[in-house]
MARNU-359599 format. One record per residue (C-alpha): residue in three letters; x, y, z; residue number from 1. Coordinates in pm, 1 decimal. Example, Ala and Ser with C-alpha at 12.3 -4.5 7.8 and 13.67 -1.06 7.14 Angstrom:
<rs>
 residu       c1       c2       c3 num
    ALA   1230.0   -450.0    780.0   1
    SER   1367.0   -106.0    714.0   2
</rs>
This chain:
<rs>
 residu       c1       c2       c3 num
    UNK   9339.3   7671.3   8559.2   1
    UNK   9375.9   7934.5   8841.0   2
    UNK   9310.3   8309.2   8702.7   3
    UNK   9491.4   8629.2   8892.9   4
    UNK   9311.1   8951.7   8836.2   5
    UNK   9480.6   9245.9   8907.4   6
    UNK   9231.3   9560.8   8957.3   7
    UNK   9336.6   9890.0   8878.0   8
    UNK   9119.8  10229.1   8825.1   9
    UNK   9176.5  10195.2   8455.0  10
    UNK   9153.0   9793.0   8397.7  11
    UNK   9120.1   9470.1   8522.2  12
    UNK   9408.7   9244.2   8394.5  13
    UNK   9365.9   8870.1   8403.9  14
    UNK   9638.4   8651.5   8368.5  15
    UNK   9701.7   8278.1   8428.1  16
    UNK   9860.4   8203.4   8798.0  17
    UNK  10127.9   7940.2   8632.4  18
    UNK  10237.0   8261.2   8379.3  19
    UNK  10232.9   8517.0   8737.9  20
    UNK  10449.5   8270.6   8953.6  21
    UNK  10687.0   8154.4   8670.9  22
    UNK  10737.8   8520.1   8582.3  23
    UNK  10799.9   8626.6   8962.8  24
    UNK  11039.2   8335.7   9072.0  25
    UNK  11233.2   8366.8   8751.3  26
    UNK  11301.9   8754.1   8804.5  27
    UNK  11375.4   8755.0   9145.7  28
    UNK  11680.2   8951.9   9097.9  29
    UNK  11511.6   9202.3   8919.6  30
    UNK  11192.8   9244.8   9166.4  31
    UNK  11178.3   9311.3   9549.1  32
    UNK  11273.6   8998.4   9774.4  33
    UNK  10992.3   9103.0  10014.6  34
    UNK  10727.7   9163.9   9736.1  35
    UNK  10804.9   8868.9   9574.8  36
    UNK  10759.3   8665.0   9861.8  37
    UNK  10397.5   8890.9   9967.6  38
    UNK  10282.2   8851.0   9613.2  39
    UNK  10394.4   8434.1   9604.3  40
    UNK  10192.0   8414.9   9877.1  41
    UNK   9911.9   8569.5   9792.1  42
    UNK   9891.8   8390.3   9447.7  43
    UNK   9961.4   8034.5   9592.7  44
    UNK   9631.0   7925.0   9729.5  45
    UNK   9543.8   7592.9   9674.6  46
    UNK   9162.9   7740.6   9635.5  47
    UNK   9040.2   7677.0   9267.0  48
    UNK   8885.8   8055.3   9294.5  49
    UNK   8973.7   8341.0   9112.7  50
    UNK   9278.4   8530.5   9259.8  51
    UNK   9211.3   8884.6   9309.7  52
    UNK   9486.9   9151.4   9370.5  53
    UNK   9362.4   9509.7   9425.3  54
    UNK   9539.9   9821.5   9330.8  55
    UNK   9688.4   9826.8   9720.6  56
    UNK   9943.6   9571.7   9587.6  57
    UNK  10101.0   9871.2   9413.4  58
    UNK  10429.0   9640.1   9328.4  59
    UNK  10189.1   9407.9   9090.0  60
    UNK  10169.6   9647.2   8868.7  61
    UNK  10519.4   9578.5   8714.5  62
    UNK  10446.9   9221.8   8723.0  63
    UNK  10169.0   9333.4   8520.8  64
    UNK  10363.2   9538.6   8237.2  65
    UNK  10614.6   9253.8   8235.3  66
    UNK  10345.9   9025.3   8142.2  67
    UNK  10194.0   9195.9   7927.5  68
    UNK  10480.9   9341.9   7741.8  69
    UNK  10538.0   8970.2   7664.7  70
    UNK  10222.3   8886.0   7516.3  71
    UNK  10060.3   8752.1   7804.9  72
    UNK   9718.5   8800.5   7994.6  73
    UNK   9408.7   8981.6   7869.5  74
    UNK   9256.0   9360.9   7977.3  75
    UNK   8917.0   9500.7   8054.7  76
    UNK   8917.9   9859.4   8004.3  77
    UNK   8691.6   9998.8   8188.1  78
    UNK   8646.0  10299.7   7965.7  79
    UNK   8510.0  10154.7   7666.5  80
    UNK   8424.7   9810.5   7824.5  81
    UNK   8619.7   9629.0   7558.1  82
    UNK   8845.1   9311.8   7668.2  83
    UNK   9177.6   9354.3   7472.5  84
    UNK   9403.1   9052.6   7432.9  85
    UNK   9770.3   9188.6   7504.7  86
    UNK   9888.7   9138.6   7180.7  87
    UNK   9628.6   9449.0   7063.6  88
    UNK   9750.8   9663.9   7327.3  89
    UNK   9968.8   9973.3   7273.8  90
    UNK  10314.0  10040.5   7463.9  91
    UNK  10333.4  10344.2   7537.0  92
    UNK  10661.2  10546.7   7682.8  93
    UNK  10571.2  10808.0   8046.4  94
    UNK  10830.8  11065.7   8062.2  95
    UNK  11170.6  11013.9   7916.6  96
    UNK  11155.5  10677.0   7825.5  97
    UNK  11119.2  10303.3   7824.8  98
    UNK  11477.3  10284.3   7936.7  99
    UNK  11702.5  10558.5   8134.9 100
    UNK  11966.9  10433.0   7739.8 101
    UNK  11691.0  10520.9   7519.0 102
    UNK  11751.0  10930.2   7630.8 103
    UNK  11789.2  11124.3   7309.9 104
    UNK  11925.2  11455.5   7478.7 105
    UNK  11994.4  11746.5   7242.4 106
    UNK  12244.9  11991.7   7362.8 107
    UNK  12328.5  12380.1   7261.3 108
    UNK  12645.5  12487.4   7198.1 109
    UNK  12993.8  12373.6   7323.7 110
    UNK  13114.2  12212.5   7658.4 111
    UNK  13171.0  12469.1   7912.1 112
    UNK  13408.2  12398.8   8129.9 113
    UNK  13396.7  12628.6   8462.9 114
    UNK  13033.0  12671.6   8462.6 115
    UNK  12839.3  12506.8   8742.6 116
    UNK  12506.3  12281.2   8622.1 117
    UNK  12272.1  12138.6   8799.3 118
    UNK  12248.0  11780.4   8749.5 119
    UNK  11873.8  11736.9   8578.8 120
    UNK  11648.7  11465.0   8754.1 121
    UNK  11465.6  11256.1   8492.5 122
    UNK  11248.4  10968.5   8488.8 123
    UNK  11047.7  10747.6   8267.3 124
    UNK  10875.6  10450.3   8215.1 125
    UNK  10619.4  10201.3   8079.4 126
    UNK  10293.5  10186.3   8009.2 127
    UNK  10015.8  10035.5   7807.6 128
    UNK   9692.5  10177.0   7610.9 129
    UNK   9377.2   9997.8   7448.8 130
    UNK   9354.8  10053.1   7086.9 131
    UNK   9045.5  10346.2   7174.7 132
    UNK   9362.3  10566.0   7339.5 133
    UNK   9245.5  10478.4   7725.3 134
    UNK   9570.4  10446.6   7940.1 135
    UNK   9500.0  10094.5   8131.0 136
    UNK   9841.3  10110.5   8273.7 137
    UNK  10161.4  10321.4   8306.4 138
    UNK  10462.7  10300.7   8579.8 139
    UNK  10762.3  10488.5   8647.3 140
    UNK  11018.1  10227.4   8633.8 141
    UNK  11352.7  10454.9   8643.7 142
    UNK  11451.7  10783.6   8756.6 143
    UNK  11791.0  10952.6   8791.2 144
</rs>
């Protein structure tokens, strides 16, 4: 079984290379056409060696949260030098939100009709945290 470790500044995230290619040709709608293809590449050596993606493939990194956000791979923090499975990890949500739906805006007062407002520019996203608190991953994945 090939392994695909993704290095980060946080973490090292290993998962399985059947789980990474599954996972990238069955989202290819919701992923980059170009990335995709770089990363499919990249992951489909015929080598039985460890695959390594550094923190340069910037794009990964969603892969990553996907897979892990669906119970897959395992995490080194390199913090506290623990290896986390990704069931014990923590989501956690960066700015506004997992989701640009899950907003809960409060507003003052009554609509005002006439008065000119500037359009506020949120964003938000994902992320995921060992159970010591360490942030092993986060990634803006929405902004208005």
């Amino acid at each position: 079984m090939k392994i695909v470790i993704f290095y980060t500044e946080n973490a090292a995230f290993k998962f399985d290379q059947k789980e990474v290619t599954e996972r990238l040709i069955g989202s290819e709608s919701e992923y980059d056409s170009d990335e995709v293809s770089q990363l499919l590449k990249l992951i489909s050596t015929d080598i039985d060696e460890t695959i390594l993606i550094s923190d340069d493939h910037y794009y990964f990194g969603f892969v990553a949260i996907d897979l892990i956000g669906k119970g897959m791979g395992a995490v080194t923090c390199n913090s506290c030098e623990k290896i986390y499975t990704a069931g014990q990890l923590k989501e956690i949500a960066i700015g506004h939100g997992i989701s640009p739906f899950s907003i809960n805006q409060k507003q003052k007062g009554g609509i005002r009709v006439f008065e000119k407002r500037k359009n506020p520019s949120m964003f938000g996203g994902q992320g995921f945290e060992c159970s010591e608190g360490h942030t092993l991953i986060s990634m803006e994945t929405w902004k208005t």
